[in-house]
C-alpha positions as CSV (number, residue, x, y, z in Angstrom):
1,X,-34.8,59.2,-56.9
2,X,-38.2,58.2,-57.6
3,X,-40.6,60.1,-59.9
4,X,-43.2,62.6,-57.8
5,X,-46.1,60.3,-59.3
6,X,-45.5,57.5,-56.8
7,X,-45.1,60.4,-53.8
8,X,-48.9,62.0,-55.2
9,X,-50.5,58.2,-54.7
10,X,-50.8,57.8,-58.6
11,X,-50.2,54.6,-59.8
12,X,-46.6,52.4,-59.8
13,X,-45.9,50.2,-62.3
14,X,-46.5,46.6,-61.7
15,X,-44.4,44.3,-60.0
16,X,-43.3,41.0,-61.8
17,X,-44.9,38.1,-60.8
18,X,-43.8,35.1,-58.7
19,X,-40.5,37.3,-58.1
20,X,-38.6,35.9,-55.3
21,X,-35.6,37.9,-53.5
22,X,-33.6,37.1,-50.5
23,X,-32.3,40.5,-48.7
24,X,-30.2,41.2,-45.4
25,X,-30.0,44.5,-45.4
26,X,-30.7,45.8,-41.1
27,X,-32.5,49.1,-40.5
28,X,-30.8,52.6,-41.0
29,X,-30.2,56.2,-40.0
30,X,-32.4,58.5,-41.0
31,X,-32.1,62.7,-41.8
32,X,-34.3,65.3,-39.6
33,X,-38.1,65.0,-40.4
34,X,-40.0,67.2,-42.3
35,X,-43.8,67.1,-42.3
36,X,-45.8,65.0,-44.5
37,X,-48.7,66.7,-47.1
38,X,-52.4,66.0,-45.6
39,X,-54.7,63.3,-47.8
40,X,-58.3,62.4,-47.1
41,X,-59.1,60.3,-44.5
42,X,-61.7,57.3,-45.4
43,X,-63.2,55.0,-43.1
44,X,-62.2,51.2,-43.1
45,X,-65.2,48.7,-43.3
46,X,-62.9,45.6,-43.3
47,X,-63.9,42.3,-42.0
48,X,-60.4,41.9,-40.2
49,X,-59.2,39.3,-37.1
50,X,-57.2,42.6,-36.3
51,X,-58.0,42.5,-32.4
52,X,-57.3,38.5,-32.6
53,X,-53.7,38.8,-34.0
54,X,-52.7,42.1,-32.6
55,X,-51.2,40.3,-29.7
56,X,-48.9,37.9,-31.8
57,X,-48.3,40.3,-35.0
58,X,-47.8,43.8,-33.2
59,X,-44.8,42.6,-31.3
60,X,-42.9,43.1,-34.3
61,X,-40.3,45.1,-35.3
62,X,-41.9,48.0,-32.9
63,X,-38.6,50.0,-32.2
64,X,-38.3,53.5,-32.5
65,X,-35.0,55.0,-33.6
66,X,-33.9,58.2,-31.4
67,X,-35.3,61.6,-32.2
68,X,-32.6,63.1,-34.8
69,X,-32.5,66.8,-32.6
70,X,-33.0,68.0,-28.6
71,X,-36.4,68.3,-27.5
72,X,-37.3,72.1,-26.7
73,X,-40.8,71.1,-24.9
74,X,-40.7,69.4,-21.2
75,X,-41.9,65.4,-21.7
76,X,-45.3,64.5,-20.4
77,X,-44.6,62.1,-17.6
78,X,-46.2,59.6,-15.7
79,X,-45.4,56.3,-13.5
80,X,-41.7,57.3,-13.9
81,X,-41.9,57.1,-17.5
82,X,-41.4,60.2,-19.9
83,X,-43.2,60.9,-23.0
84,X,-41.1,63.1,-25.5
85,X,-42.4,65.4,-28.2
86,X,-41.7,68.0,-30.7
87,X,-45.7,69.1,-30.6
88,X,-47.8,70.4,-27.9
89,X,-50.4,67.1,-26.8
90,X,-53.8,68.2,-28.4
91,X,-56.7,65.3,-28.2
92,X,-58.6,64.0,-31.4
93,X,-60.1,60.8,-31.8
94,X,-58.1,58.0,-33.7
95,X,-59.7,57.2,-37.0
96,X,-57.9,54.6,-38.7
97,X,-56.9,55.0,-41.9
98,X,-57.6,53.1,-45.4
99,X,-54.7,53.6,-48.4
100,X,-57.5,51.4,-50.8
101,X,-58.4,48.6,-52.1
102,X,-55.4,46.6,-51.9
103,X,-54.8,47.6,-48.5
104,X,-55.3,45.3,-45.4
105,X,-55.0,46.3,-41.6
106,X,-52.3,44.5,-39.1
107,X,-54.1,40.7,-38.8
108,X,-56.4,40.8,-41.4
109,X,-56.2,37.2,-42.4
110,X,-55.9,36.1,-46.3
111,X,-56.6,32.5,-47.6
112,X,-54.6,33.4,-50.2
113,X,-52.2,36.4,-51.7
114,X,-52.3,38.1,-55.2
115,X,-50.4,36.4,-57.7
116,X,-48.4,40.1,-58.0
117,X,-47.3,39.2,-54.5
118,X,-43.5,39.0,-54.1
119,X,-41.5,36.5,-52.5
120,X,-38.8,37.5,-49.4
121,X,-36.9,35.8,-47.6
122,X,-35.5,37.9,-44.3
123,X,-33.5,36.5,-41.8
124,X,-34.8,32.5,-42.2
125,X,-38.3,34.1,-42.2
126,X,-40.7,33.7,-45.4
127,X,-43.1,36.8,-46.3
128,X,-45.3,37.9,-49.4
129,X,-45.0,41.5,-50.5
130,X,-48.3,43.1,-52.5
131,X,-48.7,46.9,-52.6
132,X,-47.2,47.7,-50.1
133,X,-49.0,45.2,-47.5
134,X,-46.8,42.6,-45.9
135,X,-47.9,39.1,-45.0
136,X,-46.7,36.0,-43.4
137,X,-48.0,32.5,-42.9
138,X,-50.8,32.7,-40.2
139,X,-50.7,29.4,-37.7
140,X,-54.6,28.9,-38.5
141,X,-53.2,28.6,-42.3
142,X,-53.2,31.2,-45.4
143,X,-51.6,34.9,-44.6
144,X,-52.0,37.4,-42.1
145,X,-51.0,40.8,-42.5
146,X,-47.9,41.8,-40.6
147,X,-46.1,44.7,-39.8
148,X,-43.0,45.3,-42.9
149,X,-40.0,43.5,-41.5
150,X,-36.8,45.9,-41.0
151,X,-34.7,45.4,-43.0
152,X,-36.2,44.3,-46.0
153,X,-36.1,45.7,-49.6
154,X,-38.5,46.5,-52.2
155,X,-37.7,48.0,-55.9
156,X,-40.5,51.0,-56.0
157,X,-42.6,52.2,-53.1
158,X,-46.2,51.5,-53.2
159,X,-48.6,54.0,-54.9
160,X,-49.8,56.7,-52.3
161,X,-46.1,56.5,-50.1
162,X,-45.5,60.2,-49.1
163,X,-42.5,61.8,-47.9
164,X,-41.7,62.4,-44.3
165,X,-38.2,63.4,-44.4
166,X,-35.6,64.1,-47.0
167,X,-35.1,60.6,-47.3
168,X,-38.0,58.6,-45.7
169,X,-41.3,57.4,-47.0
170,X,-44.7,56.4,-45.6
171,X,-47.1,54.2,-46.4
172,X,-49.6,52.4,-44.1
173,X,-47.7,52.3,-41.2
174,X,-44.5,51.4,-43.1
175,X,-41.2,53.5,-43.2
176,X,-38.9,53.2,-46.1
177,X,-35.6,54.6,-46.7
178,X,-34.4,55.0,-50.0
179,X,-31.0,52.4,-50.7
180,X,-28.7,51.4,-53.1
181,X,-30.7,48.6,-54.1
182,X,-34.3,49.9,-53.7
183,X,-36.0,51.4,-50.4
184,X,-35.4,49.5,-47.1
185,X,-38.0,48.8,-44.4
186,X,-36.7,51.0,-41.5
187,X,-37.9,51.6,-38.1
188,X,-40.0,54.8,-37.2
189,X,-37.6,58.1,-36.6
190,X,-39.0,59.6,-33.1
191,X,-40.1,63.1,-34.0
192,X,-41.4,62.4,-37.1
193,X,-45.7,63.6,-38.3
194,X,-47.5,61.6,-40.1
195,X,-51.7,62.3,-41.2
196,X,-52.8,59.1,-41.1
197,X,-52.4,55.8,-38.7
198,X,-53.4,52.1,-40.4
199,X,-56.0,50.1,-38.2
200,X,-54.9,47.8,-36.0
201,X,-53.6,50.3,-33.2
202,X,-54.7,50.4,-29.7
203,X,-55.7,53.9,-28.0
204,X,-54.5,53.5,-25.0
205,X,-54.6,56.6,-21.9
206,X,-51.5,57.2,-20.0
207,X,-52.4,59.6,-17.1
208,X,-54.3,62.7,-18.5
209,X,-53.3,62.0,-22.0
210,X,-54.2,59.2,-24.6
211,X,-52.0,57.8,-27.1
212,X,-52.1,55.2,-30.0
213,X,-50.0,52.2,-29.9
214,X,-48.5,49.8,-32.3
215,X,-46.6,47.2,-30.6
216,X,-44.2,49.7,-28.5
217,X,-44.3,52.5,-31.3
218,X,-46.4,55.4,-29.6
219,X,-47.9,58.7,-31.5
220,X,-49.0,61.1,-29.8
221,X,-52.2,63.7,-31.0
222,X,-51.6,66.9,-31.9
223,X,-53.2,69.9,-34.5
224,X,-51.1,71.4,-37.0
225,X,-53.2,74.5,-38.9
226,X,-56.5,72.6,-37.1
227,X,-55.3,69.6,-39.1
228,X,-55.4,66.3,-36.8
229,X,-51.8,65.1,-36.9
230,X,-50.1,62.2,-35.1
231,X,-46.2,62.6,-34.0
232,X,-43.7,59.6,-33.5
233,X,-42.9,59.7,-29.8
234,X,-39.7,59.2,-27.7
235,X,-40.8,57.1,-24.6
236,X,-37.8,56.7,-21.8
């Protein structure tokens, strides 16, 4: 298991560079979800083509793995669609969420990526790996940032990943699971509370109640000790 000072944000130690790796692992199953520790918000002043790319980049790898126990609380429905939840819905404005300086929203556009950036190769598909920010060649040319591929492996988490379960890590929208040959890009677990949200998602209202979307992942609001809190919802 990984020391504690990568789950408190301090720093990891440095990839090697110009590394390239080729992996095929798919996603996995994941344990029940515990809650993640709170960290201070920040605003994002980025100068991103997010609302440009969403539409190409957003549509991938969007699935949401079942909720790992029954639902106590009624869904929310609305146009024959039903929203599952562990929390009661409470409103609070999405504020999107910077991890620092190496951080990049979903379709911020790079001319070029950090030479610490690591080659993979998943599924006939070519991405750069840097800190735990994922790009992929843009049509226009250079990189845009793109949501992890599932699937994929990295050696060490990126500095700032915090727990959400016995066994599954966030980190700018990103779940990791920890494997036999590092920790694997896997697919949110509905159920599970995260703090923060990456930019990049779209609030969207759904009948009385608004939501943020990435691609077809869905968190709904709630308040945890008058904490603002954000819950991986079950949509069927």
């Amino acid at each position: 298991m990984l020391g504690a000072s990568l789950l408190m944000g301090t720093a990891a130690p440095a990839f090697a560079q110009n590394r390239s790796s080729t992996v095929h692992a798919g996603p996995r199953g994941a344990p029940p979800q515990t809650r993640s520790g709170r960290t201070n918000a920040t605003s994002v002043n980025r100068n991103a083509d997010v609302n440009g790319s969403r539409a190409v980049y957003m549509r991938r790898n969007t699935v949401v793995r079942p909720a790992p126990r029954p639902y106590a609380r009624p869904p929310y429905a609305h146009a024959g669609r039903r929203y599952y939840a562990y929390h009661p819905y409470a409103y609070h404005r999405y504020a999107p969420y910077s991890w620092g300086p190496a951080f990049h929203p979903f379709g911020f556009v790079a001319a070029t990526v950090a030479a610490t950036a690591i080659a993979v190769t998943l599924a006939n598909e070519q991405y750069q790996y840097d800190q735990g920010v994922w790009y992929a060649p843009a049509p226009s040319g250079g990189y845009a940032v793109v949501p992890a591929p599932l699937g994929a492996t990295v050696v060490e988490l990126p500095p700032g990943a915090l727990m959400v379960s016995p066994s599954t890590y966030y980190y700018g929208g990103t779940y990791y699971e920890q494997g036999a040959g590092g920790y694997v890009v896997v697919a949110p677990e509905a159920g599970t509370v995260v703090d923060q949200l990456p930019p990049g998602g779209e609030e969207v209202t759904i009948g009385s109640q608004s939501y943020v979307k990435f691609g077809e992942t869905t968190y709904q609001p709630f308040e945890e000790d008058g904490q603002p809190k954000y819950e991986v919802v079950q949509v069927r």
